[in-house]
N, C-alpha and C positions, 0 to 999 in steps of 0.2 A: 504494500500500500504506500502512496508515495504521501510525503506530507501534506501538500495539500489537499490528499483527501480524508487523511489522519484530522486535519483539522476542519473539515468540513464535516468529519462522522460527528468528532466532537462536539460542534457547534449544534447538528439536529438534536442528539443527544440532550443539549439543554433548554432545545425551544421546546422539544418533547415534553422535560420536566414542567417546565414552566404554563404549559397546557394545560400539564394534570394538577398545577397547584391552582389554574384561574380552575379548572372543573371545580376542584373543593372547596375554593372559595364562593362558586355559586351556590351549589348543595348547602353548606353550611349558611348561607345566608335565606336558606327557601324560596331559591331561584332555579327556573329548567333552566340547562345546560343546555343553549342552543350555540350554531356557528353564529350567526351576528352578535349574540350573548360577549362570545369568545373575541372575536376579533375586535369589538368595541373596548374589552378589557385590555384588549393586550394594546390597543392603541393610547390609553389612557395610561399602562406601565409603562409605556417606551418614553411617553411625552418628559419634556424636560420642565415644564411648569403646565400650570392650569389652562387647557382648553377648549375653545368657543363648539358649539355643534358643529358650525361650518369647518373649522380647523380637524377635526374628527371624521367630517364625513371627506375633507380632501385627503386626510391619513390614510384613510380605508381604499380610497383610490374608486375603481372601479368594482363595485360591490355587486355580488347577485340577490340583491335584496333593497327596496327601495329605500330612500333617504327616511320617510319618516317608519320604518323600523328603527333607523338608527338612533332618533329622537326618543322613540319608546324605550326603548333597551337604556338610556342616558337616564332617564323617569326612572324606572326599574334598578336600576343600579343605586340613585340617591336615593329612593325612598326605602331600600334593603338595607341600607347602608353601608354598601361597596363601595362609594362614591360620594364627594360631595361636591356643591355647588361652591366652590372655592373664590369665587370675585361675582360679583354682578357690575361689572365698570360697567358705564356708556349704556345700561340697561340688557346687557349681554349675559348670558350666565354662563359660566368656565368652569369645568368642572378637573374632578382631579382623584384618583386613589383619599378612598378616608384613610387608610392606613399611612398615608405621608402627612394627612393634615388632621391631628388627632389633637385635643386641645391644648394636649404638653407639649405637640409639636406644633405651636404658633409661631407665627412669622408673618413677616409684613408682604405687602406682593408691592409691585413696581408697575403703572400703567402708564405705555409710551403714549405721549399725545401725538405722534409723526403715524407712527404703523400700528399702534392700538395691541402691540402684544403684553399679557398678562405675565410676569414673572415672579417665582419666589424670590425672594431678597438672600444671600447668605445672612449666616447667623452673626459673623463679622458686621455687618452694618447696622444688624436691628437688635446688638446688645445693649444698647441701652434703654431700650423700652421695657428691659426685665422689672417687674413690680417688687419691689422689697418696703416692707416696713408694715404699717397697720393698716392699708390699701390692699395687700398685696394678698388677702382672705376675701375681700368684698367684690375683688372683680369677677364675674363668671366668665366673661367671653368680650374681645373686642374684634374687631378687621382696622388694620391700617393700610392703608394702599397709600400709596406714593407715586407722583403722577410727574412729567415730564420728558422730556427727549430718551429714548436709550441709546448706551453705547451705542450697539451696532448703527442706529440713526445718527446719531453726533457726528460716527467718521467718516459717514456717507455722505455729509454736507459739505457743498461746496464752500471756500472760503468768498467771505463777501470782496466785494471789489472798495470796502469803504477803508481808507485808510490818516 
């Protein structure tokens, strides 16, 4: 077997796994185990931050199942609670694994006003919003979002001609 197919056995080998971990994670949540079921979770483990329907149904690509299964299954997912609706920016809902956004795992998200993508923040920038003191029992739940240009938008812009 030459390596690269050493590493390609490897590689099925762990999409496999990861199939049979979204199956149990449906079962276990009292959900059928369907392919759009699957392929909506697994577009939601791949994502790097929280996203839009629209952003899910272009992940999915070419689906043999129409768009609004896709919205059903996104339904079904947060109301099981596999998922949560992680940002409502711009009136949008973004959705994300609840197991990355669990209340202990808070964090602020980042809303570009150029390209409107939703991002988690590292924990590097949103250490300071840690609650400590006699506040820090009374809060149940917040969202912070932080809103302006992103990186990738900032470098994408041209320099003004104003000097």
């Amino acid at each position: 077997m030459t390596e690269q197919a050493t590493v390609r056995a490897v590689e099925l080998v762990q999409e496999e796994s990861k199939q049979e971990a979204r199956r149990t994670a449906l079962k276990a949540h009292g959900l059928r185990v369907t392919h759009p079921r699957l392929e909506v979770l697994r577009v939601l483990e791949d994502a790097d931050g929280p996203l839009s329907y629209t952003d899910v149904v272009q992940a999915l690509g070419e689906a043999n199942w129409d768009r609004a299964t896709t919205f059903r299954n996104l339904i079904r997912l947060v109301e099981a609670g596999v998922a949560v609706v992680a940002s409502r920016a711009k009136g949008i809902d973004r959705y994300a694994l609840a197991e990355t956004h669990k209340p202990e795992h808070s964090h602020a998200h980042f809303l570009c006003d150029t390209c409107g993508k939703v991002a988690c923040l590292p924990a590097e920038i949103t250490e300071s919003l840690k609650l400590t003191g006699k506040w820090a029992a009374s809060v149940r739940a917040a969202k912070v979002q932080l809103r302006g240009p992103c990186p990738d938008c900032i470098e994408g812009q041209e320099p003004s001609g104003d000097n």
